[in-house]
C-alpha positions as CSV (number, residue, x, y, z in Angstrom):
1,X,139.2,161.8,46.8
2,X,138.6,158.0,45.6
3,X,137.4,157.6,42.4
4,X,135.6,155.0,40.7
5,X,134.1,153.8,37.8
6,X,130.2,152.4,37.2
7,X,128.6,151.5,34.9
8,X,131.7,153.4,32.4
9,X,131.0,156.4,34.2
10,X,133.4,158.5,37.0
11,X,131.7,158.5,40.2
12,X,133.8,161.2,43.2
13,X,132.9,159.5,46.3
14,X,133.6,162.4,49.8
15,X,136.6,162.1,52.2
16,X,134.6,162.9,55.2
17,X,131.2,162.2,56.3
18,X,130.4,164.7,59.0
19,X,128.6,162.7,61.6
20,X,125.1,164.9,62.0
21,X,124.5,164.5,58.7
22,X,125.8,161.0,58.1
23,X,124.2,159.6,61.1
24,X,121.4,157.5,59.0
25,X,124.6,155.6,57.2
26,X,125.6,153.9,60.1
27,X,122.2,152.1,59.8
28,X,122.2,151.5,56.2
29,X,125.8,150.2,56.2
30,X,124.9,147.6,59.2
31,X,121.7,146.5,57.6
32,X,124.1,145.4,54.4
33,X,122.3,148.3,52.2
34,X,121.3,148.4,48.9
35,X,120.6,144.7,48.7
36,X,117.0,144.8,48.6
37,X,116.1,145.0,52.6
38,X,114.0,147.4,53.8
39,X,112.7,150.5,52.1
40,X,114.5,152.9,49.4
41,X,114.0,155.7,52.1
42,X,115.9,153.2,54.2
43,X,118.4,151.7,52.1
44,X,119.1,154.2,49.3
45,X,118.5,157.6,51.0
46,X,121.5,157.8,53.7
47,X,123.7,157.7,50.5
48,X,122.6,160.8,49.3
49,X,125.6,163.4,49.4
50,X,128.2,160.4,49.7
51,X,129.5,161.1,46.0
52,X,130.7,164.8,45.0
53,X,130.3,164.2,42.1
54,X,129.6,161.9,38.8
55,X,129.3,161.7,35.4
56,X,124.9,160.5,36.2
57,X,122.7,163.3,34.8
58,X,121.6,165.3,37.8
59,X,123.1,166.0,41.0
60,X,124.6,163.6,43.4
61,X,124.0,165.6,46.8
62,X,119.9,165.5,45.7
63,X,117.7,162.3,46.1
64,X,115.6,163.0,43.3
65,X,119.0,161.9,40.9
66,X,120.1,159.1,42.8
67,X,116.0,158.0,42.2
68,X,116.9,158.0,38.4
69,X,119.7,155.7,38.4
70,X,119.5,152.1,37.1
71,X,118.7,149.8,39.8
72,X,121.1,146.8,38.8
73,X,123.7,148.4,36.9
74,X,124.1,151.8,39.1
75,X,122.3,151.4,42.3
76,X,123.9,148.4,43.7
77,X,127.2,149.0,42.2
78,X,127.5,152.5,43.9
79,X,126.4,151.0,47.5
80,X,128.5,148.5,47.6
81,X,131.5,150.3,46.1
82,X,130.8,153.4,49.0
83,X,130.1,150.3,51.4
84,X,133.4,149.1,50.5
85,X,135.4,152.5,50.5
86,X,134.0,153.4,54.2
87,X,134.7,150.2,55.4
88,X,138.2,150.3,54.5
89,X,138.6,153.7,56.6
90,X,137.3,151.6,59.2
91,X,139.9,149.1,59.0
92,X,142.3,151.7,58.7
93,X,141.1,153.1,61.7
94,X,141.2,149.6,63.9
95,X,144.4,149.2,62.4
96,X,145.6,153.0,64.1
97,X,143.8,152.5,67.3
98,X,145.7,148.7,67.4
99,X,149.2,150.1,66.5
100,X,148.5,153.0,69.3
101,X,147.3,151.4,72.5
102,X,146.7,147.8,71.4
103,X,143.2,147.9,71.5
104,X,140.5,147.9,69.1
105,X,136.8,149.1,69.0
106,X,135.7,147.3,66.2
107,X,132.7,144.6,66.7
């Protein structure tokens, strides 16, 4: 499983996002999340359950935790780190789906 480093602490972030639960991601990764558009609900909640684990008080798979952390120096850095990490399995994924049948179903 990745694992990174914020704010000096080890943050687990999950292999697999199963798609029912996931779903609101999507959203919140096209709307460039966690930089300060629309609500928390919005932006913050669909990352809930993203990260196995960390070394934040409190538990990463409940909102109530991820409500706790710094907005600057946790929030942001975690977004855009998961951002980043799902992207690349995106890419990863084009770059299959190129190498198989020359096409791609990225936008």
């Amino acid at each position: 499983m990745p694992e990174i480093v914020i704010a000096g602490k080890k943050v687990v972030i999950r292999e697999r996002f199963p798609a029912k639960r996931f779903h609101a991601l999507w959203k919140a990764i096209a709307s460039n999340a966690g930089m300060g558009e629309g609500s928390y609900e919005e932006q913050v909640l669909p990352y809930v359950g993203t990260v196995t684990s960390w070394e934040f008080p409190g538990d990463p798979e409940k909102a109530e935790s991820w409500a706790e952390l710094d907005t600057f120096t946790e929030t942001l850095p975690l977004i855009r780190a998961i951002n980043t990490h799902i992207k690349g399995l995106l890419t990863e994924l084009d770059t299959a789906i190129k190498n198989s049948d020359g096409t791609s179903t990225s936008t």
